[in-house]
C-alpha positions as CSV (number, residue, x, y, z in Angstrom):
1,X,0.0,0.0,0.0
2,X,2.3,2.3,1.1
3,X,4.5,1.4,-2.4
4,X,1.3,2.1,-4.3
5,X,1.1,5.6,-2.5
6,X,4.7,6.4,-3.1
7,X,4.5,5.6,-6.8
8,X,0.9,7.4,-8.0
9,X,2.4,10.2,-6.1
10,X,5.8,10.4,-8.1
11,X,3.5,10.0,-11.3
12,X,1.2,12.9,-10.2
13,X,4.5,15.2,-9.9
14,X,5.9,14.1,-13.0
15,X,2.6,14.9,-14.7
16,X,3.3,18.4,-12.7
17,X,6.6,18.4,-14.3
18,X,5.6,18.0,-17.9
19,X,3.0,20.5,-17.5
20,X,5.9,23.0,-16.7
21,X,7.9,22.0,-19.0
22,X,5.3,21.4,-21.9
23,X,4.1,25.1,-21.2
24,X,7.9,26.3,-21.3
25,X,8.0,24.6,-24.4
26,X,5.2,27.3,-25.8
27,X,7.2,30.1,-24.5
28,X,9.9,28.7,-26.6
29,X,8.1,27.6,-29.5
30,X,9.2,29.5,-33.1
31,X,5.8,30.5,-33.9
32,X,3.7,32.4,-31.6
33,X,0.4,33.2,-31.0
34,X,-3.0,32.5,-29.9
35,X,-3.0,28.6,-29.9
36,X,0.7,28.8,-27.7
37,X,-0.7,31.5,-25.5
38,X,-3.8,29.8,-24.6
39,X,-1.7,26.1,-24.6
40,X,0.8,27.8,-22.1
41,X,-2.4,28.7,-19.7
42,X,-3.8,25.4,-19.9
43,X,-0.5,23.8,-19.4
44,X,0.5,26.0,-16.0
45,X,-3.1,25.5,-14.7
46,X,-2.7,21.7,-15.0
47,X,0.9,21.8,-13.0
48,X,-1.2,23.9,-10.4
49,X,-3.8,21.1,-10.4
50,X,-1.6,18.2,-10.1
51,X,1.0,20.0,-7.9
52,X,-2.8,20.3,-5.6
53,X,-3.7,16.6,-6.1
54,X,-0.9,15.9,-4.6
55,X,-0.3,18.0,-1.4
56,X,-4.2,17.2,-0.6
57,X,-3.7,13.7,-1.1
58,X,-1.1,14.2,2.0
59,X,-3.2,16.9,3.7
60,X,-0.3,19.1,3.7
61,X,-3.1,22.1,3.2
62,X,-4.4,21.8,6.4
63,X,-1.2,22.9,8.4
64,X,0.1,25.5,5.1
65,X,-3.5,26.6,3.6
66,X,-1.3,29.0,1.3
67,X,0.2,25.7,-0.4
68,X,-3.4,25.2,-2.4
69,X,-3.6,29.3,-3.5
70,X,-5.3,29.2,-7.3
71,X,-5.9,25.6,-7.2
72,X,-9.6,26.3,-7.6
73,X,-8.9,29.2,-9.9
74,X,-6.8,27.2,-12.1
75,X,-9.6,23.7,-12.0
76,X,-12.0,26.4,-13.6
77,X,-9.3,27.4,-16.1
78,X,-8.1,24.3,-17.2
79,X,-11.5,24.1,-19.2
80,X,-11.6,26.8,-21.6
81,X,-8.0,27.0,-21.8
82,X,-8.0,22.9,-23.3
83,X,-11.4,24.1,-25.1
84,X,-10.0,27.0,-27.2
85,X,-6.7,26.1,-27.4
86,X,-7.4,23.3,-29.2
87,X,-10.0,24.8,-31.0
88,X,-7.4,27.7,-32.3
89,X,-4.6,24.9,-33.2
90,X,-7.8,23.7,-35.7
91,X,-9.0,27.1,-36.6
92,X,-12.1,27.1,-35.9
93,X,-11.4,30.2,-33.2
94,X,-8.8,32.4,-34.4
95,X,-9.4,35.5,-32.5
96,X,-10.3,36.0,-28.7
97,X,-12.4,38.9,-28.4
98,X,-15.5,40.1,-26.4
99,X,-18.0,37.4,-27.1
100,X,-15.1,34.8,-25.1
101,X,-14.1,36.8,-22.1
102,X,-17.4,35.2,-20.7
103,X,-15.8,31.9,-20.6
104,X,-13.3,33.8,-17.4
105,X,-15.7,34.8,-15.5
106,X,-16.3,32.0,-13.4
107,X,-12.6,31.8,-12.7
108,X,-11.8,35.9,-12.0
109,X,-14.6,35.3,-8.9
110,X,-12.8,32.1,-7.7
111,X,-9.6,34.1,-7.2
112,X,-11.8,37.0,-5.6
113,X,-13.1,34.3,-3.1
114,X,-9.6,32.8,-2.9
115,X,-8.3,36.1,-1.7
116,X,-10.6,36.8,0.5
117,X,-10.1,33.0,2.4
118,X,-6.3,34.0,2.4
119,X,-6.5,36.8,4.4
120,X,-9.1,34.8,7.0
121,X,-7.1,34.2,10.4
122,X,-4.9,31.0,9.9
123,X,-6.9,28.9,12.6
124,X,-9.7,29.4,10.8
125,X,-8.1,28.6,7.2
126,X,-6.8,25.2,8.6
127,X,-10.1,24.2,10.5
128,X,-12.3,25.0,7.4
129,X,-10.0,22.9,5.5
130,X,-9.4,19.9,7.8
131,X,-13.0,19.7,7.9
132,X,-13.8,20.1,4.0
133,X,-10.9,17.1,3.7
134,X,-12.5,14.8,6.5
135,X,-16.0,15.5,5.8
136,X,-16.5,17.3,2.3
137,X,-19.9,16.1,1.8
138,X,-21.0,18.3,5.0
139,X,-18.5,21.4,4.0
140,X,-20.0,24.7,2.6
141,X,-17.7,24.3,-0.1
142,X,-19.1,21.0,-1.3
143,X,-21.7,22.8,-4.0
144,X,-18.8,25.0,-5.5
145,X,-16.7,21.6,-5.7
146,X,-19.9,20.0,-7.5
147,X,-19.7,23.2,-9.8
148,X,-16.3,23.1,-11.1
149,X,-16.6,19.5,-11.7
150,X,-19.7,20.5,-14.3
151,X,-17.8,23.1,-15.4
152,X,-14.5,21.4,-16.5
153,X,-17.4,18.3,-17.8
154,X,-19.1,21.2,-20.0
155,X,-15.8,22.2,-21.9
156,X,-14.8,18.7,-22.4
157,X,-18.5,17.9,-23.6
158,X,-18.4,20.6,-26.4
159,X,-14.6,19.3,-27.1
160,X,-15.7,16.1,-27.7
161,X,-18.8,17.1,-29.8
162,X,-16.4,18.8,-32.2
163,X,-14.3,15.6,-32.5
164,X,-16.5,12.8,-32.6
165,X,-17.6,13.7,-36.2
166,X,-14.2,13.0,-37.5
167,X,-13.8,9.5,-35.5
168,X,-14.5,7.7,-38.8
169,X,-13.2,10.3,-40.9
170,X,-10.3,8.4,-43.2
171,X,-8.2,12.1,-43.6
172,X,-7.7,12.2,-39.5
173,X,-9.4,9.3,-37.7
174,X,-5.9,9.0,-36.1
175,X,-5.6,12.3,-34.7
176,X,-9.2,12.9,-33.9
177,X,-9.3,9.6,-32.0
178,X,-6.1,10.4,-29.8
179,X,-7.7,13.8,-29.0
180,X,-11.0,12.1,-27.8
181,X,-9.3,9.2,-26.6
182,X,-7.4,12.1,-23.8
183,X,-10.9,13.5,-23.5
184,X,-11.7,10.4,-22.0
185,X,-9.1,10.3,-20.1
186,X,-9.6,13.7,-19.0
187,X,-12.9,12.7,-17.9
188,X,-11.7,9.4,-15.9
189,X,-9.0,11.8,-14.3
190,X,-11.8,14.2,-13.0
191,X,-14.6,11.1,-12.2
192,X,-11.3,9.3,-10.1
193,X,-10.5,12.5,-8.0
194,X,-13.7,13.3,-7.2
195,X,-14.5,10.2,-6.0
196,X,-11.4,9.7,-3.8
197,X,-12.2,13.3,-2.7
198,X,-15.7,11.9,-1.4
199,X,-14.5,9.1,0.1
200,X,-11.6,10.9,1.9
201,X,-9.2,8.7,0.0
202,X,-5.9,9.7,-1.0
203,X,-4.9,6.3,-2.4
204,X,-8.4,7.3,-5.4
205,X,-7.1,10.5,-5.9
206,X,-3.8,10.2,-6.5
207,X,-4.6,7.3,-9.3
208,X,-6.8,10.2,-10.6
209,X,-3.6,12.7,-10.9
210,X,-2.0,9.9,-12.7
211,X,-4.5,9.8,-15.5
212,X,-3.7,12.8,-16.1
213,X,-0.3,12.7,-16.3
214,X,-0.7,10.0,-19.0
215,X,-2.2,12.5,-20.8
216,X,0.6,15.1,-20.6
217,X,2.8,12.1,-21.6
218,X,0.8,11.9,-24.9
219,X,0.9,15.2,-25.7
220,X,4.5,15.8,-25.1
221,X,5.3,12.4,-27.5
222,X,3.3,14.2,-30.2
223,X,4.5,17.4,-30.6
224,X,7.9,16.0,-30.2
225,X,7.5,13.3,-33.1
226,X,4.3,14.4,-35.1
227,X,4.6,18.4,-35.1
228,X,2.1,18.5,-38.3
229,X,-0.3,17.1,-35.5
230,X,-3.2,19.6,-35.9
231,X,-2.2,20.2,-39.6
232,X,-4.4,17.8,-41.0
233,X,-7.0,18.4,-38.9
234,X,-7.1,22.0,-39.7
235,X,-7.3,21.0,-43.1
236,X,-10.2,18.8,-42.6
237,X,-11.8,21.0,-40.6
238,X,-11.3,23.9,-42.5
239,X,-13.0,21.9,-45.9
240,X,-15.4,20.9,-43.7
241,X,-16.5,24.4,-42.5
242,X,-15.8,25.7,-46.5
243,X,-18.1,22.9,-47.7
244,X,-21.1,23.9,-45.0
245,X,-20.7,27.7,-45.7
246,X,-21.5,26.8,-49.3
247,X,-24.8,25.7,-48.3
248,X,-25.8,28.9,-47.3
249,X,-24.1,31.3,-49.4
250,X,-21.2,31.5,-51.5
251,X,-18.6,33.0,-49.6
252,X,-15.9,34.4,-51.0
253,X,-13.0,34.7,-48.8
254,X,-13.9,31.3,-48.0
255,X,-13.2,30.4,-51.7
256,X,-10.2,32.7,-52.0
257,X,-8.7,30.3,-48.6
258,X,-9.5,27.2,-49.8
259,X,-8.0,28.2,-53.1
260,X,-4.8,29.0,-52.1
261,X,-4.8,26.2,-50.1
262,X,-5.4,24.0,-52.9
263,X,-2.2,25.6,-54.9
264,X,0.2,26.3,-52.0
265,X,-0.1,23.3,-49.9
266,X,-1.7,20.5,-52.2
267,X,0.1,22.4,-55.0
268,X,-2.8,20.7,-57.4
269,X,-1.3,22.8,-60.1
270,X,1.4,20.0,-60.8
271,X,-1.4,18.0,-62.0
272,X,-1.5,17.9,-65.9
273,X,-4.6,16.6,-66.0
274,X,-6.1,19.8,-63.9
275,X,-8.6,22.0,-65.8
276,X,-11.3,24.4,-64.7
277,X,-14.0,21.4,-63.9
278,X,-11.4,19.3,-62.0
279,X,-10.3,22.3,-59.6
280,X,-14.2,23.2,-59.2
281,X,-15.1,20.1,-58.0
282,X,-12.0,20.6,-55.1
283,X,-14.0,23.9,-54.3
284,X,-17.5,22.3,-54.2
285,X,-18.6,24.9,-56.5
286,X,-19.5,25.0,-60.2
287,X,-17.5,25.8,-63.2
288,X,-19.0,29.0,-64.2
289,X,-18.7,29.8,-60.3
290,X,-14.9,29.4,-60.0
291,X,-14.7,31.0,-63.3
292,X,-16.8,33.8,-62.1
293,X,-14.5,34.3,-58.7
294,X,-10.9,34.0,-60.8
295,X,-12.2,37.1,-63.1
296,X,-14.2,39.2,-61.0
297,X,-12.4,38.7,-57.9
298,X,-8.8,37.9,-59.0
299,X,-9.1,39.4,-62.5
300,X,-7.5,36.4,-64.3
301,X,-8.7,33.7,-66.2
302,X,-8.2,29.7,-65.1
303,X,-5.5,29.6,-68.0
304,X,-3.4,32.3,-66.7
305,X,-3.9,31.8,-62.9
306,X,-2.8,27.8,-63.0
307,X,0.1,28.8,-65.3
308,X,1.4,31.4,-63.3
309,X,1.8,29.0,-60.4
310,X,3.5,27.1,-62.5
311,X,5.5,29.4,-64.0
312,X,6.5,30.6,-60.3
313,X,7.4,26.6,-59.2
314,X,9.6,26.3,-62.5
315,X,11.8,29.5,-61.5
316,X,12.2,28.2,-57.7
317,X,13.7,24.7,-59.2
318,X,15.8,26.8,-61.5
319,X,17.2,28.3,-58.7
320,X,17.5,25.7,-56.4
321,X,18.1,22.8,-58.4
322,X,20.5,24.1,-61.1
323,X,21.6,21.1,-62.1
324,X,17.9,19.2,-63.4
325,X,17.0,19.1,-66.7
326,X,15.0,21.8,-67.7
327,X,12.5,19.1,-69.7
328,X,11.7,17.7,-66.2
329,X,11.4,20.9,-64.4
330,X,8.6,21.9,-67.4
331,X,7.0,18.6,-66.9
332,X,7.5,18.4,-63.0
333,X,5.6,21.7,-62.4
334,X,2.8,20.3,-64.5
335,X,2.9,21.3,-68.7
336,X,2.6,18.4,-70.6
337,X,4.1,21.1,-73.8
338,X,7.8,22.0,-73.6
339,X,6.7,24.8,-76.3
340,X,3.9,26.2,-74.1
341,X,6.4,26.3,-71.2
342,X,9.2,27.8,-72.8
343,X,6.9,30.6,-74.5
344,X,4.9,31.6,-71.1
345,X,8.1,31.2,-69.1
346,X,9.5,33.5,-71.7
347,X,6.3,35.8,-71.2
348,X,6.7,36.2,-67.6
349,X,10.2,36.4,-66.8
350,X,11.7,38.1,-69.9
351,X,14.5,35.2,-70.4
352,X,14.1,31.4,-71.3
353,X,14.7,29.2,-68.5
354,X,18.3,28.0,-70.0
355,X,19.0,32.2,-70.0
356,X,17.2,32.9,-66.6
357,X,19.1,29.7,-65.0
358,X,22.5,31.2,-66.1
359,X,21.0,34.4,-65.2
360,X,20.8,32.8,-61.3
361,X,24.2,31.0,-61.3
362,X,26.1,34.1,-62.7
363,X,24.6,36.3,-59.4
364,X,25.5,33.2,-57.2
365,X,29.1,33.4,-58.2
366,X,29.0,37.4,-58.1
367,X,27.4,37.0,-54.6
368,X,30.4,34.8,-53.7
């Protein structure tokens, strides 16, 4: 037994440790933003959390009441910080602006109340404590316990409705299922807790702070070894959203997005095969739609905007690959005519490829 003690409590801290050091990780992180922002919340919030599982689990709080300061405050952030971080890694929020600030509220009074206890006289700090940890189910703060266990269910609820579509989904059924597989565990984490918090177990609760540091362990394995994580659900979900918005309207910016992501990321331009039907059907519009959009909106034709794409790939290889054949390069960036190539490369650049190629080498060696 006491083995059993000693080891969920080592796992609780090292879930406390990831947390730290997954949430340093977003401070470090290349690219920031939203999504690292709201990750590095959720991820310091956890380590709070856990760091609380486990000094409760020991009743350390009832001699240093300080030691458990924002626990509360972070259990009701670590909801909508998992809820729109992950929601802003998949685009669907982008932007946090008046209509989420709601989503705080809950937590801003928790800290409020939380100061307030802190500044009580310290006899009375450690009775009302001992007593909420002996017997919680007759403690005044047994309905605000009951509350942030909804609340923390709620986010993961609306979480899970957004992934559950794509369980079966053959683009992501491998990333969906992992998130709503640590949903789960989320869930079994909170359930385990709770109910060793009821039962004045430590042993229950500390088994519930190791479910949870599986979960950090997952997350730390995938954005060490599968960084594209969220890419391809973005994608998906992005298509998804672009294909329902159609439905109601035809949106245009929507169009424009999906198009570019069609050229710059699928790069279906390569594609020799592509013509105005083929890339309309990618857009889940009409021909005459797509044509419609490309002059009115882009003030090209199909012919000229897949071309100059092309044209654009064909002087990148020329750069960086000065040693291909320029046949394979023209063939490569998707003309099936080295004539056609050779004549629109000419168009747009001024030089053929053989002179703009030379062109690049001779500005190399000057650069030298």
């Amino acid at each position: 037994m006491h083995f059993s003690f000693l080891l969920l409590t080592l796992c609780t801290l090292f879930g406390c440790f990831l947390s730290l050091l997954l949430a340093m990780l977003q401070v470090t992180a290349g690219k920031r933003g939203i999504p690292n922002t709201l990750r590095f919340i959720h991820f310091i919030c956890n380590a709070v959390v856990l760091l609380g599982i486990s000094l409760i689990a020991y009743g350390i709080p009832v001699e240093f009441p300080l030691s458990v300061f924002l626990y509360p405050t972070c259990c009701l952030l670590l909801g909508p910080s998992y809820f729109f971080s992950i929601n802003a890694l998949t685009a669907k929020y982008t932007l946090i602006n008046r209509s989420t600030l709601p989503h705080l509220i809950p937590a801003v009074l928790m800290f409020i109340v939380e100061v307030v206890f802190q500044l009580q006289d310290p006899a009375f700090k450690s009775e009302y404590i001992a007593r909420l940890l002996t017997t919680p189910l007759h403690s005044s703060f047994t309905p605000i316990f009951f509350l942030v266990v909804l609340h923390i269910s709620l986010y993961l609820v609306l979480l899970m409705k957004d992934m559950l579509p794509f369980w079966s989904n053959r683009e992501i059924y491998k990333e969906a299922r992992i998130i709503v597989i640590r949903i789960y565990f989320a869930m079994a984490s909170m359930v385990t807790f709770t109910a060793g918090f009821f039962c004045t177990n430590s042993l229950i609760m500390l088994i519930g702070g190791s479910l949870s540091a599986t979960i950090q362990i997952s997350i730390l394995i995938t954005q060490d070894y599968y960084p594209a994580f969220f890419f391809a659900i973005r994608k998906e979900m992005r298509r998804k959203r672009y294909e329902h918005s159609l439905l109601n309207c035809l949106n245009t910016g929507l169009i424009k997005q999906r198009l570019e992501e069609l050229m710059d990321d699928e790069q279906v331009y390569k594609d020799m095969e592509l013509n105005l039907n083929t890339l309309a059907q990618k857009l889940s519009i009409s021909s005459h739609q797509l044509s419609q959009f490309l002059n009115d909106q882009l003030q090209v034709n199909f012919r000229n905007y897949v071309n100059g794409y092309r044209i654009r790939a064909a002087e990148r290889m020329l750069k960086e690959n000065p040693s291909m054949n320029i046949s394979a390069i023209c063939y490569e960036v998707g003309f099936n005519s080295k004539s056609t190539f050779y004549t629109l490369f000419k168009e747009q650049t001024g030089k053929t490829p053989l002179a703009y190629r030379d062109d690049m080498a001779a500005t190399k060696k000057a650069g030298k």
